[in-house]
C-alpha positions, 0 to 999 in steps of 0.5 A: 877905381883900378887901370886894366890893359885889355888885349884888343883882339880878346878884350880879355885883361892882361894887366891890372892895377888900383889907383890911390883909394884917393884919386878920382880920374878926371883926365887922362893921357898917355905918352908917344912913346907908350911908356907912361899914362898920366891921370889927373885928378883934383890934387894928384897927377899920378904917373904910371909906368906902361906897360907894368901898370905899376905907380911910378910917380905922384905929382902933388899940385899945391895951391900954388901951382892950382887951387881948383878942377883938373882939366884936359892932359897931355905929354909933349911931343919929346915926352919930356914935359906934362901940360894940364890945363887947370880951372881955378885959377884958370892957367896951363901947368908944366911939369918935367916928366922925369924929375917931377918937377913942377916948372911953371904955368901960364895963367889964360882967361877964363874964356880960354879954359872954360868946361868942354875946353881942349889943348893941344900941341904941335908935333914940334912942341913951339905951339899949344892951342886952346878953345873955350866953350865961347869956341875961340881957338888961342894959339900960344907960343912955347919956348925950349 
């Protein structure tokens, strides 16, 4: 699996890059301020620094932040934590962007994480909301 920058005017690459011979992209998400494009896969959140598509950071998920399938990504609005929503056990991690280090999660119910689910959060960062394929919308408060 590799990353390419295209050029949207030509569609012709102008940047290239391997992922890890490991990593299957499930998810992926990029930064506000286009710096930085995370890709989960099942272990692995590898960080990769834009726009000279070269690795920067590998976070390794271990079984106790989660044992099971990634889900859906997303940097906070200040950019300065990655959120990923995780399906065994189901709960929402955090990691600090810059050190890496994994801060905490939020276990959820099984309805709230299910497959074909979303996250999101708000421009200010105080709210994450979730849906589940039973299509309950959860809105959760963030603390700074």
């Amino acid at each position: 699996t590799e990353i390419s920058l295209l050029n949207l005017i030509t569609g012709e690459e102008t940047k290239g890059a391997d992922l890890l011979p490991s990593v299957y992209p499930g998810f992926m998400a990029i930064n506000h301020e286009l710096s930085y494009l995370a890709v989960w896969d099942r272990k692995t959140v590898s960080l990769w620094k834009l726009p000279d598509v070269y690795l920067e950071k590998v976070f390794v998920i271990t079984d106790s932040d989660t044992q099971g399938l990634a889900g859906p990504i997303l940097f906070s609005p200040d950019d300065k934590l990655l959120l990923a929503a995780g399906y065994s056990p189901n709960e929402i991690l955090f990691w600090n962007v810059e050190t890496g280090q994994f801060l905490h999660s939020i276990p959820v119910s099984e309805t709230a994480l299910e497959l074909g689910y979303h996250i999101v959060m708000s421009p200010d960062g105080r709210l994450l909301a979730t849906m589940g394929n039973d299509g309950t919308i959860r809105i959760w408060g963030v603390k700074k």
